[in-house]
Residue frames relative to the residue before (quaternion, step in Angstrom):
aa qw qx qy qz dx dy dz
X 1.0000 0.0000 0.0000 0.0000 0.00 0.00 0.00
X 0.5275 -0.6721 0.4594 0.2429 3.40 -0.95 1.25
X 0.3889 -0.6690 0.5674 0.2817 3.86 -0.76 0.97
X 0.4013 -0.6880 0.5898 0.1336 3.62 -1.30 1.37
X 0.5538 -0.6042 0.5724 0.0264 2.80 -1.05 1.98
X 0.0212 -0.7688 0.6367 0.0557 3.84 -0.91 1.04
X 0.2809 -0.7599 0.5376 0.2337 3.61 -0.83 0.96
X 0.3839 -0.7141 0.5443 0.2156 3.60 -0.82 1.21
X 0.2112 -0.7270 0.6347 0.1549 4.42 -0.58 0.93
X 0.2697 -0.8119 0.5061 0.1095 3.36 -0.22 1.44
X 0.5290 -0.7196 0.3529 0.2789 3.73 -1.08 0.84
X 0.4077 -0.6286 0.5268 0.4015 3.88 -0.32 -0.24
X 0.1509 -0.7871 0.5505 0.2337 3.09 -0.82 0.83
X 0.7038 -0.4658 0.4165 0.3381 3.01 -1.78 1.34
X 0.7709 0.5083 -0.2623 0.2804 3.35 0.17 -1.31
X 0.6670 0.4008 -0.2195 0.5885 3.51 1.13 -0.66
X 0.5022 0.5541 -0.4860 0.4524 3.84 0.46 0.39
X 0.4942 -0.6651 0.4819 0.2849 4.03 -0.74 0.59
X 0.5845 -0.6225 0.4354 0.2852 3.42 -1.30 1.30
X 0.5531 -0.5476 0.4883 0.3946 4.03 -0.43 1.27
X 0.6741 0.4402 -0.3247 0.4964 4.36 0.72 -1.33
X 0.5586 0.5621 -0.4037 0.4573 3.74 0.78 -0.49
X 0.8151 0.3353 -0.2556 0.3972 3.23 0.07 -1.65
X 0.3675 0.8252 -0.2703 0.3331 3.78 1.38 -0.40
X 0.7592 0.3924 0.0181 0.5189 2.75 1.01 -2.39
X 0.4812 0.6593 -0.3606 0.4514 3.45 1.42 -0.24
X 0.6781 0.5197 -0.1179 0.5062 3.04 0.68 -1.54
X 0.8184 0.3145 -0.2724 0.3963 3.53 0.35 -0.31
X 0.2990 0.6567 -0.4185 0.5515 3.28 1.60 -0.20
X 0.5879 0.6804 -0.0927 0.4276 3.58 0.38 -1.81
X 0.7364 0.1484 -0.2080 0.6265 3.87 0.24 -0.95
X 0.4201 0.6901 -0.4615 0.3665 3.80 0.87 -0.54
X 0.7860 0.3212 -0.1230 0.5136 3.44 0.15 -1.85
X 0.4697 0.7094 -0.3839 0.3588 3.48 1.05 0.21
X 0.9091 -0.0526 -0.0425 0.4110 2.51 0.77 -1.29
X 0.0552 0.6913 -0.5260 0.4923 2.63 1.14 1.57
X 0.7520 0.4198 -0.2908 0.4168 3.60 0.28 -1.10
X 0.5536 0.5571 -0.4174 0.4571 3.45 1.54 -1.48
X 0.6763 0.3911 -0.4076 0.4728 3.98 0.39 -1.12
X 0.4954 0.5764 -0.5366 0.3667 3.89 0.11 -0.54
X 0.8202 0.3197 -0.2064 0.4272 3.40 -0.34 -2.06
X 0.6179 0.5310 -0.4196 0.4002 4.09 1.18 -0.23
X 0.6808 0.2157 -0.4395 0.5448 3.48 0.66 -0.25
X 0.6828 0.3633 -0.5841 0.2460 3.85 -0.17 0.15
X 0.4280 0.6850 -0.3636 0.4641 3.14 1.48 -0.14
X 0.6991 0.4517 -0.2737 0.4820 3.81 0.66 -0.72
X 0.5699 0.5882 -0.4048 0.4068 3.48 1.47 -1.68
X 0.7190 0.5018 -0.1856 0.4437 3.88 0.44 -1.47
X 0.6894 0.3649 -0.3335 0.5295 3.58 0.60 0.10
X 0.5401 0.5368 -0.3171 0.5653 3.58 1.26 -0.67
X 0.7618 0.2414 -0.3732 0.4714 3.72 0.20 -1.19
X 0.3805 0.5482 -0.5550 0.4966 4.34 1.00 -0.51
X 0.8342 0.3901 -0.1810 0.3453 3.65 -0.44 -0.66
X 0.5785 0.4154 -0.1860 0.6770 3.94 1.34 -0.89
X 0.7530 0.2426 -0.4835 0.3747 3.69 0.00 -0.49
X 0.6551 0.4256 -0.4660 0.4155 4.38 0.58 -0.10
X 0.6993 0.4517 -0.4043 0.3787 3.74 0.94 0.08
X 0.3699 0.7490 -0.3638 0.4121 3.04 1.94 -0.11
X 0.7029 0.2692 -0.0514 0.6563 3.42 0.41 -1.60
X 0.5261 0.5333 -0.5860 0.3090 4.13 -0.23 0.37
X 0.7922 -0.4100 0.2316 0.3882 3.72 -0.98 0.01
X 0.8295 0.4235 -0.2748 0.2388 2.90 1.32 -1.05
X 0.5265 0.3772 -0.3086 0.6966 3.72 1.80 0.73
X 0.3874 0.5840 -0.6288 0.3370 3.28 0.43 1.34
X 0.7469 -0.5094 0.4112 0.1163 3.16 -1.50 0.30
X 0.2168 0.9062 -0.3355 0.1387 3.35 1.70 0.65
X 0.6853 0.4184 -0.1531 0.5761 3.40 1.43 -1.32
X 0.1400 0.7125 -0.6828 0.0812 4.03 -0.72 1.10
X 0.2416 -0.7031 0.6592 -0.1131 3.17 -1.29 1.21
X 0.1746 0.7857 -0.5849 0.1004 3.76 -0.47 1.30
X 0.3452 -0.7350 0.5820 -0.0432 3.06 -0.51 1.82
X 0.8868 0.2040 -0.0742 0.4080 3.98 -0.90 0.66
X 0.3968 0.7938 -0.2892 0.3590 3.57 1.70 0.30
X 0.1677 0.8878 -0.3848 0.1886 3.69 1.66 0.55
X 0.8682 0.1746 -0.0040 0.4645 3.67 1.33 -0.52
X 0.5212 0.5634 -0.2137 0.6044 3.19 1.89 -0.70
X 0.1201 -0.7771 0.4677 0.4037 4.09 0.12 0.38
X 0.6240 -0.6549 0.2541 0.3423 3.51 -1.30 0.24
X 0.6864 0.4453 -0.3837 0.4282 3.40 1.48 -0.09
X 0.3954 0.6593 -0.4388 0.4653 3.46 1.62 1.03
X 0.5676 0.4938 -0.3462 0.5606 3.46 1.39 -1.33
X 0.8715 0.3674 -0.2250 0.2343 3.86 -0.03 -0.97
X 0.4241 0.5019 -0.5208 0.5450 3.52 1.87 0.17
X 0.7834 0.4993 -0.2549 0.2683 3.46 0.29 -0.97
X 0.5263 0.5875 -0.3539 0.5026 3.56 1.82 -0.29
X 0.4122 -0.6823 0.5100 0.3230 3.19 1.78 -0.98
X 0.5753 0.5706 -0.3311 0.4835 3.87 1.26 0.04
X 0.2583 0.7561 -0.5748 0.1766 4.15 1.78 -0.13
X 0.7229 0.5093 -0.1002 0.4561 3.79 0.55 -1.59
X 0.4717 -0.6531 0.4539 0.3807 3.55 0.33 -0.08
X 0.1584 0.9170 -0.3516 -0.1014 3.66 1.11 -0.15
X 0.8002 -0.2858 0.2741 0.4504 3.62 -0.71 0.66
X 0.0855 -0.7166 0.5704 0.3923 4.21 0.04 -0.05
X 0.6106 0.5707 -0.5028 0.2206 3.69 0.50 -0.23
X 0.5710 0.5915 -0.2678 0.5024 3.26 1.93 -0.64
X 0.6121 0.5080 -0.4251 0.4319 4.06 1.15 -0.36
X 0.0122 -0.8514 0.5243 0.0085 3.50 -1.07 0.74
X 0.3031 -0.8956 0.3010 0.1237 2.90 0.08 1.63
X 0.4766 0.5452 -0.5448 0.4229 3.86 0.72 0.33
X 0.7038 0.6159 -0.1346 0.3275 3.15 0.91 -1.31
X 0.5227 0.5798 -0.2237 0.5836 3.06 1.89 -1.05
X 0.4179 0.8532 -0.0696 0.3041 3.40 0.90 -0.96
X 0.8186 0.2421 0.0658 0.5167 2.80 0.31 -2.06
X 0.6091 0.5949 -0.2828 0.4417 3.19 1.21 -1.03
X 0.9317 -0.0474 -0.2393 0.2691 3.06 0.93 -0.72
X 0.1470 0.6324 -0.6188 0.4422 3.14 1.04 1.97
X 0.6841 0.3937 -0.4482 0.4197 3.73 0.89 0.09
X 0.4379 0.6049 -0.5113 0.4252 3.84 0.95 0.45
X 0.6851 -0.5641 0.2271 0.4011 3.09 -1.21 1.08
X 0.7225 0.4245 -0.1304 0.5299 3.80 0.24 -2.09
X 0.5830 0.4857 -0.4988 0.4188 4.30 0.64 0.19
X 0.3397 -0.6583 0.6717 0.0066 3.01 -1.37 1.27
X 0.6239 -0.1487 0.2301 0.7319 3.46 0.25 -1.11
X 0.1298 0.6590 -0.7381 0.0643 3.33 -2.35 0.27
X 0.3164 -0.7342 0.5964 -0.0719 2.91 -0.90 2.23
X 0.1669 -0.8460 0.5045 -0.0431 3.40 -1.24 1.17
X 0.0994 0.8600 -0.4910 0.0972 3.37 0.76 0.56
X 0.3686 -0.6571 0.6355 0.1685 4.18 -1.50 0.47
X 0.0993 0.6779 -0.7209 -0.1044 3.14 -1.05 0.73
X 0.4750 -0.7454 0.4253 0.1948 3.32 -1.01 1.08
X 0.6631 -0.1872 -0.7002 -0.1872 2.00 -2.12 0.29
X 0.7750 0.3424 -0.2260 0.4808 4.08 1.05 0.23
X 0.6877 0.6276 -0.2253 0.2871 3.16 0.65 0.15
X 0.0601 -0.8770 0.4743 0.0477 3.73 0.00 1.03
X 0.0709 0.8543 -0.4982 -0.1302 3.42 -0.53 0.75
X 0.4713 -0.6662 0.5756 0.0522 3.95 -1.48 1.49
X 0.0367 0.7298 -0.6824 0.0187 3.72 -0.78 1.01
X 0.0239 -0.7344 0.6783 -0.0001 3.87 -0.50 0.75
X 0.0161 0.6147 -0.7710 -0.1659 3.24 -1.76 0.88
X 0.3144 -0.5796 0.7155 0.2307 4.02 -1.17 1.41
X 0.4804 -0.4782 0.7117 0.1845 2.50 -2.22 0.25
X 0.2556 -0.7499 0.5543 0.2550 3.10 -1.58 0.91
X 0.5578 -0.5509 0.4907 0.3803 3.70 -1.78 0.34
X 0.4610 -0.7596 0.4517 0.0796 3.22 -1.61 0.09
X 0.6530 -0.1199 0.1217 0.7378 2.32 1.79 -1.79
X 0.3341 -0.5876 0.6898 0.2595 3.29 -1.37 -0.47
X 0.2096 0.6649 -0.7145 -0.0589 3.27 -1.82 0.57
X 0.7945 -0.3870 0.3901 0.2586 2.72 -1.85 0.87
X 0.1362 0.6396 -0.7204 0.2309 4.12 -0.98 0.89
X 0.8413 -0.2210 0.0043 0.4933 3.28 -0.91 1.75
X 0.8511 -0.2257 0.0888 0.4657 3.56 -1.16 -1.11
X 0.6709 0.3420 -0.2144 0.6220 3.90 1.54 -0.35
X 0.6713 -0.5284 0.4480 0.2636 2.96 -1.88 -0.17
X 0.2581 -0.5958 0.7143 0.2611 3.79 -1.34 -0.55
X 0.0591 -0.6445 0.7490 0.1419 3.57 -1.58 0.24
X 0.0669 -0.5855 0.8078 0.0120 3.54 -1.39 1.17
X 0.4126 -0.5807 0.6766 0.1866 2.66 -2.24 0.41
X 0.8064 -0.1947 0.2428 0.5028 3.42 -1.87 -0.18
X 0.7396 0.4779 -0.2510 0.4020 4.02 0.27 -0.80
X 0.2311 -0.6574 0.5465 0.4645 3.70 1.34 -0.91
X 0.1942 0.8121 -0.4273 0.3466 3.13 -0.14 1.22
X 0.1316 -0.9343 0.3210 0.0815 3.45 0.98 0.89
X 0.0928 0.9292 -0.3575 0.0121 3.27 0.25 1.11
X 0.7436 -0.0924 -0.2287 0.6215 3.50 0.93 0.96
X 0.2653 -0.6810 0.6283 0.2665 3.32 -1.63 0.01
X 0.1499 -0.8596 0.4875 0.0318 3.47 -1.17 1.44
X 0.6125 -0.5060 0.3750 0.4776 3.76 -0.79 0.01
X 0.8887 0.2146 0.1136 0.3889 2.88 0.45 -1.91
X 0.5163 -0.5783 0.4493 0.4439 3.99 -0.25 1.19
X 0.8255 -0.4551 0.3170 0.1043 2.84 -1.92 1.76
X 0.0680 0.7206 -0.6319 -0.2770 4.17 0.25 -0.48
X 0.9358 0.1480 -0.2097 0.2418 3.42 -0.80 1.22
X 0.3638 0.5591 -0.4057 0.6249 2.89 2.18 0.86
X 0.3970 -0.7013 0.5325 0.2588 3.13 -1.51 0.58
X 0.1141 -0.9554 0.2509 0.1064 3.07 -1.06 0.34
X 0.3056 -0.8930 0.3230 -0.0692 3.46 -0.73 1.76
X 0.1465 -0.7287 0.6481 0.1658 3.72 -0.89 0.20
X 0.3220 -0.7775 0.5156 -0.1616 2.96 -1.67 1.24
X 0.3980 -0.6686 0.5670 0.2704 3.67 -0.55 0.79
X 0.7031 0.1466 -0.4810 0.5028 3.15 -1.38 1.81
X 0.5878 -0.5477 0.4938 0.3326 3.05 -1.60 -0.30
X 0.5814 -0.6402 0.3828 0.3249 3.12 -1.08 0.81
X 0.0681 -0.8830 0.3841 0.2612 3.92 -0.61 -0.23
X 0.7651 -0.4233 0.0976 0.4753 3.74 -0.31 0.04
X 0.5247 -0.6542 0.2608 0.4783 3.42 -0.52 -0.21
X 0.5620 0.4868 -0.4332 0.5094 3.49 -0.99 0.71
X 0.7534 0.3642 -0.2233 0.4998 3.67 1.03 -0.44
X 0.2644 -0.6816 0.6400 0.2364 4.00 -0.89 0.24
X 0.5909 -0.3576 0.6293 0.3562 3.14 -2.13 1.37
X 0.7377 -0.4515 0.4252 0.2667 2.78 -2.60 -0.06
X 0.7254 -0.4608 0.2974 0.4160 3.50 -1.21 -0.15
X 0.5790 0.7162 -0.2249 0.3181 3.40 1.64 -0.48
X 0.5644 0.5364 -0.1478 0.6098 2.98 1.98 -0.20
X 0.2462 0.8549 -0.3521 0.2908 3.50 1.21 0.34
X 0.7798 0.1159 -0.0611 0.6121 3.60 0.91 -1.38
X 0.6096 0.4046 -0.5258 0.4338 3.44 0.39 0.92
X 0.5045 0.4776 -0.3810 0.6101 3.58 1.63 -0.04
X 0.5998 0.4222 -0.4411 0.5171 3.83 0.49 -0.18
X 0.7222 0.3574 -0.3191 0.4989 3.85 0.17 -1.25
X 0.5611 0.3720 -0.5282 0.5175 3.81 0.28 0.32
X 0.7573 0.4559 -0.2126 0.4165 3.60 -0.24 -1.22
X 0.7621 0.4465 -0.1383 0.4480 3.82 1.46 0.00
X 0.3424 0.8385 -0.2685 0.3281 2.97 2.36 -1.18
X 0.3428 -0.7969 0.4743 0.1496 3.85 0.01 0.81
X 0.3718 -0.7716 0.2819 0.4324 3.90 0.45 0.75
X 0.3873 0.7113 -0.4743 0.3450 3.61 1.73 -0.59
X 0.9104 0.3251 -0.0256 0.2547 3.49 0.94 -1.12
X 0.4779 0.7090 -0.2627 0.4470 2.87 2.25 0.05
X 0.7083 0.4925 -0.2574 0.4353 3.15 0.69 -0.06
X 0.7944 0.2098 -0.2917 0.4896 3.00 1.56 0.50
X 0.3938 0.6915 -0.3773 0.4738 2.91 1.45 1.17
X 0.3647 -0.7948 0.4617 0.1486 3.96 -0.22 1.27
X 0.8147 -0.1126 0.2243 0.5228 3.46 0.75 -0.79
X 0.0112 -0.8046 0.5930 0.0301 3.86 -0.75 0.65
X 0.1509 -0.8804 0.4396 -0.0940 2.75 -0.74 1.87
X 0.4131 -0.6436 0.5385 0.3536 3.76 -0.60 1.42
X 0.0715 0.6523 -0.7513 -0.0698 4.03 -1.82 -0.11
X 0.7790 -0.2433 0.2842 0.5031 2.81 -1.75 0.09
X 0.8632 0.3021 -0.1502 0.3756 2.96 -2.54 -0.33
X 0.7202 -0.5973 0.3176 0.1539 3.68 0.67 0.36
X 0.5096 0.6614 -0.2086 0.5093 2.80 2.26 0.04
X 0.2108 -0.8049 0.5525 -0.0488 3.24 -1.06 1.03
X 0.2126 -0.8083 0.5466 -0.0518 3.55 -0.62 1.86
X 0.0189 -0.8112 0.5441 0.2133 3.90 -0.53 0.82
X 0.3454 -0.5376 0.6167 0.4598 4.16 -1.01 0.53
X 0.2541 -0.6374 0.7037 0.1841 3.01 -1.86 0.27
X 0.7052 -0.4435 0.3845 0.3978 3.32 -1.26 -0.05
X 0.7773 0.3513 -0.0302 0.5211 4.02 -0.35 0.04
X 0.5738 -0.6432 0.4151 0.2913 3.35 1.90 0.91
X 0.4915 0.5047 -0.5232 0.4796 3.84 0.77 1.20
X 0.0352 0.7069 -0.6855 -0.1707 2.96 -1.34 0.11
X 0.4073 -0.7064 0.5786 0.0158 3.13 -2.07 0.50
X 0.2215 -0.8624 0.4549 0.0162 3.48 -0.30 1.39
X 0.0848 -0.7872 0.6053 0.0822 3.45 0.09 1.43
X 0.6385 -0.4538 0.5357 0.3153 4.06 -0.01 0.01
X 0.5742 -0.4907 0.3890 0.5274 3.08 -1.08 -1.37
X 0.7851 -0.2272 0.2086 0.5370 3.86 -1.48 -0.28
X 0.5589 0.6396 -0.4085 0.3342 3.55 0.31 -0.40
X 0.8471 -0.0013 -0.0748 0.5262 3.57 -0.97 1.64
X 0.2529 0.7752 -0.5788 -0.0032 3.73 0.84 0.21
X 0.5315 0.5814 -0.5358 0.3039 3.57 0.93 -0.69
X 0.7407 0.5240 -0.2783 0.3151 3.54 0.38 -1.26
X 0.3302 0.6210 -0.4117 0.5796 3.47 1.54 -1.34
X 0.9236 0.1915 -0.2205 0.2482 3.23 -1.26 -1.42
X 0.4401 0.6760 -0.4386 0.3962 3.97 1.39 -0.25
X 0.7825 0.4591 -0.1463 0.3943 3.14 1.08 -1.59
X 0.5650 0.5358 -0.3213 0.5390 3.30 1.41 -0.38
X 0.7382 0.2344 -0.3799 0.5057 3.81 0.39 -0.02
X 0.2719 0.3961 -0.7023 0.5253 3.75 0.65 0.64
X 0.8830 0.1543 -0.3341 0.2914 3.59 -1.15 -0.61
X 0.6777 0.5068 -0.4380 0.3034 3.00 0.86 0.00
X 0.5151 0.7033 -0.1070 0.4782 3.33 1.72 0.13
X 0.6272 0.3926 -0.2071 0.6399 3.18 1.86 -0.34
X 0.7643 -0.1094 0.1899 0.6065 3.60 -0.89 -1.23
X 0.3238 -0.7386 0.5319 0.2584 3.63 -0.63 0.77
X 0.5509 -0.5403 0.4050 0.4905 3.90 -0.57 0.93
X 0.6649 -0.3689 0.5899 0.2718 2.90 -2.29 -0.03
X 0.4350 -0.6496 0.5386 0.3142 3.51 -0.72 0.87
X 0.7925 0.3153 -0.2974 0.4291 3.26 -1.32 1.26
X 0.3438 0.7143 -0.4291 0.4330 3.41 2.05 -0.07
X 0.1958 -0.7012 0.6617 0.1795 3.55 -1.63 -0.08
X 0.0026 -0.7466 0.6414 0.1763 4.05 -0.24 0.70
X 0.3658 -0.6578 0.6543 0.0732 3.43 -1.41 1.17
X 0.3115 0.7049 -0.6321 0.0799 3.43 -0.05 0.54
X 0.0571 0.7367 -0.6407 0.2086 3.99 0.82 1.17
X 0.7713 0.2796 -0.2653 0.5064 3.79 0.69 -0.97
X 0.4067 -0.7725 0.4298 0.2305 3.79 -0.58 0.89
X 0.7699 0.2677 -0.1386 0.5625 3.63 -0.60 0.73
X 0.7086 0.2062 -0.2026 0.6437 3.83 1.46 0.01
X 0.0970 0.8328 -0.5208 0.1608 3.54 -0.23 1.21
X 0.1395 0.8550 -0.4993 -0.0143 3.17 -0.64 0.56
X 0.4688 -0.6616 0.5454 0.2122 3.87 -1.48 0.54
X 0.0942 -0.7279 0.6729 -0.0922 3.46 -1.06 1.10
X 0.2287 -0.7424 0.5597 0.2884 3.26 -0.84 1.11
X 0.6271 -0.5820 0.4078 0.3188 3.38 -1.96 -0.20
């Protein structure tokens, strides 16, 4: 008879069994990250019901755009400034964006710069500095007005009353855009023209080589050169114009400052 195998039930050892303060500290860790998570999913839980609830009061009447203020609007009309800010409708202020606003309307003809700025909760306020004209020239059956930059800033029927007026080398272009660079010093000698002498100046005309010729009244003209020293140029030109007035058809050369001289025609 086969001898009967006893199985031996082995004890746990004490020693290998986790410290009761261990398993404790486990366990609280454990509710920790609990509720941690419980606060987590509550505030995103609040965030999403807050923005569900903030984004229809956002766009409702009472953060619309009711109150506009345009500050510097002397040439630009004002329901142009406010289609283009995008603010015509009273729109939503979360929906106005003022860089954008901005640009749009630094791309109108007479805008220099224009600052947009929100005051809440309705209110949008527009500062504009325009540019000013210089001259006018002639383009088909009306005129154009540019500023100091060549910068074409409107097209009119009838010649400017108190702009001078010039013609320039290139073609003119639309408004909101500037002629070429060749037109430079006859856009200075307008935008510089000393009033002693504007009023008796017919027309100021750009030419080659950078040189700039003004008619005068009485069929003269006056040869300022180029941009260089206009003060003096234009000193020396009203000495003669201040004495005997030339012979019609005369030409005063004052290109060389402090040495002028008169040539008949």
């Amino acid at each position: 008879m086969a001898p009967t195998q006893t199985k031996t039930r082995r004890r746990p050892d004490p020693a290998a069994r986790p410290h009761p303060r261990v398993t404790e500290r486990r366990r609280a860790v454990s509710r920790q990250m609990g509720r941690r998570r419980f606060v987590v999913l509550c505030v995103a839980a609040a965030l999403v019901t807050l923005a569900a609830l903030a984004w229809p009061l956002a766009h409702s009447r009472f953060f619309a755009a009711r109150v506009v203020v345009v500050h510097g609007a002397h040439e630009t009309p004002l329901a142009q400034v406010l289609a283009t800010a995008g603010v015509a409708n009273a729109p939503p202020m979360i929906d106005v964006h003022t860089g954008a606003a901005e640009r749009a309307l630094d791309a109108l003809p007479w805008i220099a710069r224009a600052t947009v700025s929100l005051e809440w909760p309705d209110g949008v306020a527009i500062t504009l500095s325009e540019r000013r004209a210089v001259c006018a020239v002639s383009r088909g059956t009306g005129w154009v007005e540019l500023d100091r930059t060549g910068r074409v800033l409107a097209d009119v029927a009838n010649a400017p009353v108190g702009l001078v007026h010039a013609t320039l080398l290139g073609a003119l272009a639309a408004p909101g855009r500037s002629v070429g660079a060749g037109s430079d010093p006859a856009l200075i000698v307008a935008a510089t023209l000393p009033s002693v002498l504007r009023a008796d100046v017919a027309l100021v005309e750009a030419r080659p080589g950078a040189t700039v010729v003004l008619e005068l009244a009485g069929g003269v003209e006056a040869d300022l050169g180029g941009t260089n020293q206009l003060g003096a140029k234009y000193e020396d030109l009203a000495a003669i114009e201040a004495g005997a007035p030339p012979a019609p058809g005369s030409t005063i050369d004052v290109s060389v400052p402090q040495s002028p001289t008169v040539s008949g025609s």
